[in-house]
ZANU-794346 format. One record per atom (N, C-alpha, C): x, y, z; residue number from 1; atom name. Coordinates in Angstrom, 3 decimals, decimal comma, m for minus. Layout:
// residues N
{node {X; Y; Z}; NUM; 'CA'},
...
This chain:
// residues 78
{node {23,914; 78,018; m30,410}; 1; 'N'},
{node {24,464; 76,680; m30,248}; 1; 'CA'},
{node {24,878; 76,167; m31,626}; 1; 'C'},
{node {25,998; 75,209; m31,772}; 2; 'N'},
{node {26,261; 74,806; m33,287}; 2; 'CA'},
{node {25,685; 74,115; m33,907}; 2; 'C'},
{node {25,850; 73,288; m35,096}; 3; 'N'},
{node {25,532; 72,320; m35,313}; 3; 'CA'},
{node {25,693; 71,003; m34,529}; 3; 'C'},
{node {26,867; 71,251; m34,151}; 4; 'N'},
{node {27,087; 69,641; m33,367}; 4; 'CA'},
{node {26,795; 69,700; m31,760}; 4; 'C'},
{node {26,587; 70,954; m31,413}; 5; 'N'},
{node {25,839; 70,533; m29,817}; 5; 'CA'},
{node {24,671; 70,667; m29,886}; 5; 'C'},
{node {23,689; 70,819; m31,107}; 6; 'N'},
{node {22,450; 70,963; m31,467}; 6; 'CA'},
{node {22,430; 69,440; m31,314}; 6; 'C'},
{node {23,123; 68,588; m31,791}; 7; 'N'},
{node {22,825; 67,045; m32,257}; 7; 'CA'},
{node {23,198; 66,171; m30,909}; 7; 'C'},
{node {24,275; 66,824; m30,060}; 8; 'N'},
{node {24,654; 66,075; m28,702}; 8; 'CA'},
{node {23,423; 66,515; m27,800}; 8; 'C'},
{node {23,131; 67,341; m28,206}; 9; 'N'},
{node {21,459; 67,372; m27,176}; 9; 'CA'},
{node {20,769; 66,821; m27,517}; 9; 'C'},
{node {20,273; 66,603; m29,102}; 10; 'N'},
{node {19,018; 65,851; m29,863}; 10; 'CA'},
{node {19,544; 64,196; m29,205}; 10; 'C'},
{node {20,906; 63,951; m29,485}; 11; 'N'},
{node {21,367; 62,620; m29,094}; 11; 'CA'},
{node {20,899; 62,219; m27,569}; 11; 'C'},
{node {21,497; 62,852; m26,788}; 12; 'N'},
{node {21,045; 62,868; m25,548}; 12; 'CA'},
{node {19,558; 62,938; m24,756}; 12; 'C'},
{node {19,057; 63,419; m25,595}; 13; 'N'},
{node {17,436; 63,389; m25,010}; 13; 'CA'},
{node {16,791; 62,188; m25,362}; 13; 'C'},
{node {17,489; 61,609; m27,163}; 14; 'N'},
{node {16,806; 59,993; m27,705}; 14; 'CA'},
{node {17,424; 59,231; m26,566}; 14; 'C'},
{node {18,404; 59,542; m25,787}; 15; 'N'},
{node {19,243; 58,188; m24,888}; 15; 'CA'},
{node {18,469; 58,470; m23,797}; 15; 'C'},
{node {18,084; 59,217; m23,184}; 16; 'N'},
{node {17,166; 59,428; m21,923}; 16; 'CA'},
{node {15,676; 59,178; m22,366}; 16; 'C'},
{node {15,201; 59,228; m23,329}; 17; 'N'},
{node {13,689; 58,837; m23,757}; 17; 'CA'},
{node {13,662; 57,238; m23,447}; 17; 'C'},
{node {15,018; 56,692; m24,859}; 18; 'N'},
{node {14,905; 55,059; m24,653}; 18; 'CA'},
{node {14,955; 54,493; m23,304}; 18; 'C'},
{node {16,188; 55,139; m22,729}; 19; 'N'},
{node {16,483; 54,614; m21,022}; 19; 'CA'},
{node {15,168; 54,408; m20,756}; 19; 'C'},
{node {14,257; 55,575; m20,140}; 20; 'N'},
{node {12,677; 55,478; m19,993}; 20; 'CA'},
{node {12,268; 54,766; m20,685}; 20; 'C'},
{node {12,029; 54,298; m21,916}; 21; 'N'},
{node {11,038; 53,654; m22,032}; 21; 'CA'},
{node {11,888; 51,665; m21,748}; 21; 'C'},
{node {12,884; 51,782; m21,851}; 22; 'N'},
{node {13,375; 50,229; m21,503}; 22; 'CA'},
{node {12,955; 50,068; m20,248}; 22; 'C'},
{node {13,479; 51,235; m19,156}; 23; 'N'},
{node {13,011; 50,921; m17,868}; 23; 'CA'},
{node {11,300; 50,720; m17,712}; 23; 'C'},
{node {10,496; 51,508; m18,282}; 24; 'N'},
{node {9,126; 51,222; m18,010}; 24; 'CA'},
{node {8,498; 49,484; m18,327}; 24; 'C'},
{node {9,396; 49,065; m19,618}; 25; 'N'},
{node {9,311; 48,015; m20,294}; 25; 'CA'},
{node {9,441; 46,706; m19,082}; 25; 'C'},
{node {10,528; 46,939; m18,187}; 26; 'N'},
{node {10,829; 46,391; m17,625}; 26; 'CA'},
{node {9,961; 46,359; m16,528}; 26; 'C'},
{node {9,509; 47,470; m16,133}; 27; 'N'},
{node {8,634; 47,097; m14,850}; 27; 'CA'},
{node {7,548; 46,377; m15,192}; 27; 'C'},
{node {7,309; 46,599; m16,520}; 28; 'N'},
{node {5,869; 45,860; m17,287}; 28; 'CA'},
{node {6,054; 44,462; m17,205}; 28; 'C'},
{node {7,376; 44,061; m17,700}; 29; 'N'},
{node {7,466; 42,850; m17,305}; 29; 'CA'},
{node {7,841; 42,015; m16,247}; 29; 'C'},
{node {8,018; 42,691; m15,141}; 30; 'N'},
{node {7,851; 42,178; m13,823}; 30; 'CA'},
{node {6,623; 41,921; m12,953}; 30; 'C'},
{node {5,492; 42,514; m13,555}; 31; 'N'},
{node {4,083; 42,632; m12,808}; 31; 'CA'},
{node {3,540; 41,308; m13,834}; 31; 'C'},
{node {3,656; 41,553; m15,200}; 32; 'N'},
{node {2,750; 40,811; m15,977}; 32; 'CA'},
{node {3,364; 39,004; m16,162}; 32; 'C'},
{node {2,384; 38,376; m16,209}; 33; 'N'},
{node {2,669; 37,040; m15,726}; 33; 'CA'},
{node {3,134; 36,282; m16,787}; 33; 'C'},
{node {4,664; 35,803; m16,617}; 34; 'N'},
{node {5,439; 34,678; m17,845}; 34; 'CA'},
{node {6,388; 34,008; m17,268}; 34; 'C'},
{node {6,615; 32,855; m17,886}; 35; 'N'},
{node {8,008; 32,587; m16,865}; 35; 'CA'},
{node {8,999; 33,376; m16,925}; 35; 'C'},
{node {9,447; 33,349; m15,493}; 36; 'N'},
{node {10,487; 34,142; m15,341}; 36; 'CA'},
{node {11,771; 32,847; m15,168}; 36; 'C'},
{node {13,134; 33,206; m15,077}; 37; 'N'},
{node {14,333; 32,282; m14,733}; 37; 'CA'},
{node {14,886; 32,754; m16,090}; 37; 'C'},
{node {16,322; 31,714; m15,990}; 38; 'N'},
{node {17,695; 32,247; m16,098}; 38; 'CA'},
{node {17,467; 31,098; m17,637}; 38; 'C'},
{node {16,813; 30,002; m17,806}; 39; 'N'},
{node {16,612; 29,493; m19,034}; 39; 'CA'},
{node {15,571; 30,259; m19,880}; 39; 'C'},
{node {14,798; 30,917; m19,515}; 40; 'N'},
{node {13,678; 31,842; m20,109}; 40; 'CA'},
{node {14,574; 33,093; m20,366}; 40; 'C'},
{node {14,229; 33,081; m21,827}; 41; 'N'},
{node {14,977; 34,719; m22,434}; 41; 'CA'},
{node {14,072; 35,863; m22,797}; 41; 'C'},
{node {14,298; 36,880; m22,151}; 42; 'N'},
{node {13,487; 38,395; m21,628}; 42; 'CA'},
{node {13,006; 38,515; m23,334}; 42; 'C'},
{node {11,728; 39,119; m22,799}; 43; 'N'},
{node {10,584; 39,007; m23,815}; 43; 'CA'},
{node {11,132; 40,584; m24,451}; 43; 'C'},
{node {10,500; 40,440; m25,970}; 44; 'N'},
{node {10,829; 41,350; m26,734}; 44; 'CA'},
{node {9,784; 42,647; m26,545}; 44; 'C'},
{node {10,337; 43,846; m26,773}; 45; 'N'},
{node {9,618; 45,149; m26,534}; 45; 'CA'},
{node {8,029; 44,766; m27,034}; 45; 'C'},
{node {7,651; 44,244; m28,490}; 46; 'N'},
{node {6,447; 44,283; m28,512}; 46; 'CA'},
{node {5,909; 42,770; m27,853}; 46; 'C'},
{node {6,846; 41,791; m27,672}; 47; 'N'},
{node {6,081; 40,650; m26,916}; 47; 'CA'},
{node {5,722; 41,334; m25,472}; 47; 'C'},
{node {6,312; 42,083; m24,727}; 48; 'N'},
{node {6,109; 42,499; m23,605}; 48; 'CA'},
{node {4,432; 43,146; m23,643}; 48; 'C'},
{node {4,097; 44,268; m24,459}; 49; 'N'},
{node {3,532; 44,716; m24,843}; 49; 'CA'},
{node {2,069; 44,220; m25,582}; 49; 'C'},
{node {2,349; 42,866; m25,856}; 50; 'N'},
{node {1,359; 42,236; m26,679}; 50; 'CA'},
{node {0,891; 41,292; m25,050}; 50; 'C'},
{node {1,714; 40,952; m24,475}; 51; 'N'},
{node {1,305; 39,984; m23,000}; 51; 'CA'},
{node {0,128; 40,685; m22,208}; 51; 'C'},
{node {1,345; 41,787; m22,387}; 52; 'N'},
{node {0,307; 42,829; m21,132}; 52; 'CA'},
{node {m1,314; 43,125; m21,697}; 52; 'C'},
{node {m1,072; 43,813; m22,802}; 53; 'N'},
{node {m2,585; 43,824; m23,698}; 53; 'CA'},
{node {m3,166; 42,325; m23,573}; 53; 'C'},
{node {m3,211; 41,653; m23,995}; 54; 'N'},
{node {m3,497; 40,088; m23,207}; 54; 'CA'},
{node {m4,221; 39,904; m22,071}; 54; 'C'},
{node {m3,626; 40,538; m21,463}; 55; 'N'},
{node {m3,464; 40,366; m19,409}; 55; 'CA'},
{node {m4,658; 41,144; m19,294}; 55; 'C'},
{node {m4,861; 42,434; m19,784}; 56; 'N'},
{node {m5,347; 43,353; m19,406}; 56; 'CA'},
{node {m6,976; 42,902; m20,213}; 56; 'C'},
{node {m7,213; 42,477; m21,057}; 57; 'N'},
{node {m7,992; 41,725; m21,736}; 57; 'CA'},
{node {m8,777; 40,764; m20,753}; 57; 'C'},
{node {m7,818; 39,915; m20,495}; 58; 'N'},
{node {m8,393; 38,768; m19,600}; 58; 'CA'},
{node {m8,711; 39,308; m18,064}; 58; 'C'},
{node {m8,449; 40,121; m17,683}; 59; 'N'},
{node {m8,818; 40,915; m16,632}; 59; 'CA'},
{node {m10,127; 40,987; m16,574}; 59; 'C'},
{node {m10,288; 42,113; m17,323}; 60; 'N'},
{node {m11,550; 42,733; m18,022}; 60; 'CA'},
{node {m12,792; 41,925; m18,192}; 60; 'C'},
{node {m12,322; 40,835; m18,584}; 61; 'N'},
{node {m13,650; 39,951; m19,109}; 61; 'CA'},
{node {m13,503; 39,083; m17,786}; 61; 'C'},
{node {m12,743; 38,538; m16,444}; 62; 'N'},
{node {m13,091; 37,940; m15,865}; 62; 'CA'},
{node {m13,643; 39,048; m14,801}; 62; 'C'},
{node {m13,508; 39,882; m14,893}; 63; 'N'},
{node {m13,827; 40,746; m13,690}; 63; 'CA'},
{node {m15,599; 40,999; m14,635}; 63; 'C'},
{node {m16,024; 40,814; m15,701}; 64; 'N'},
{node {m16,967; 41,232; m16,244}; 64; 'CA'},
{node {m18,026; 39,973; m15,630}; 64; 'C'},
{node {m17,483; 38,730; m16,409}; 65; 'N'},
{node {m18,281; 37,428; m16,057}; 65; 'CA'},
{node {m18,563; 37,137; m14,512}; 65; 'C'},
{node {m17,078; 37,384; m13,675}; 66; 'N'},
{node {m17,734; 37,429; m12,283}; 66; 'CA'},
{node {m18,522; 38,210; m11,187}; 66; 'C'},
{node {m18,158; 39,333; m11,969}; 67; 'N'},
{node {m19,968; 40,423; m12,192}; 67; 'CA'},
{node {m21,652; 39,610; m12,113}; 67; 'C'},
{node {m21,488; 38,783; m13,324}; 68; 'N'},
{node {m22,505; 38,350; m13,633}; 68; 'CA'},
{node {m22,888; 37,113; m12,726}; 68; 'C'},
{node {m22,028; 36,324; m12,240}; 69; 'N'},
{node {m22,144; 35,366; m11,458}; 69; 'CA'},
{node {m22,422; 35,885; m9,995}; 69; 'C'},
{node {m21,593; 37,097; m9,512}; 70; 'N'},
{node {m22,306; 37,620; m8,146}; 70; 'CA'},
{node {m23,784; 37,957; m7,931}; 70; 'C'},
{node {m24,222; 38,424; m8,914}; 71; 'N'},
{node {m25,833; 39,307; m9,538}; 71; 'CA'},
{node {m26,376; 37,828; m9,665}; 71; 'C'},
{node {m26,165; 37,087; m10,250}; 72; 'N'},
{node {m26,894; 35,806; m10,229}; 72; 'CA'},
{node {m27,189; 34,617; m8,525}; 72; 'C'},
{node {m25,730; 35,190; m8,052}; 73; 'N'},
{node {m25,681; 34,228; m6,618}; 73; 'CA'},
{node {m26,724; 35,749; m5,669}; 73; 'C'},
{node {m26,617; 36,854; m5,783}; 74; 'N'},
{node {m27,534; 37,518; m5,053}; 74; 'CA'},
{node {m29,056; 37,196; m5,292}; 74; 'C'},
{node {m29,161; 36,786; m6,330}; 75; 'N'},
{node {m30,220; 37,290; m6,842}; 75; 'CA'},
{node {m31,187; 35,882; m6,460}; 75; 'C'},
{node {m30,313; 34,723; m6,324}; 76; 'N'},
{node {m30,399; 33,092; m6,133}; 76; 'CA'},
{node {m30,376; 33,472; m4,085}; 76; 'C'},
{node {m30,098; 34,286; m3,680}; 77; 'N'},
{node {m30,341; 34,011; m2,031}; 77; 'CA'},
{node {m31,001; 35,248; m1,706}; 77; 'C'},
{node {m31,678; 35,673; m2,616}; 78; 'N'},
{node {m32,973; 36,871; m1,793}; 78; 'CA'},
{node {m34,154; 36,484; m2,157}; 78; 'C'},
């Protein structure tokens, strides 16, 4: 292969990587919670990224604390 269809492949695989990763970006930001609408302007690759880490954070610790509150309401009716 030459030099230059060595580089239209290298080119082509960075354009199918990014595609993937914009599209993944995007589904990320359809699940994870911000305003959405047409005056709200689409969040940046690492704001997307910094939300979700966020999200996933606050998950974590409410699913932790309401752990502790079930174990406490069991523990309060036996």
């Amino acid at each position: 292969m030459s030099d230059q269809g060595v580089r239209l492949s290298i080119n082509l695989r960075e354009r199918c990587r990014m595609h993937d990763l914009n599209e993944a970006l995007d589904d990320l930001r359809a699940v994870i919670p911000y305003a959405h609408g047409n005056s709200v302007r689409k969040l940046s690759k690492i704001a997307t990224l910094l939300l979700a880490k966020n999200h996933i954070i606050m998950q974590v610790c409410s699913t932790f604390f309401c752990s502790f509150f079930i174990i406490d309401l069991l523990q309060f009716w036996s």
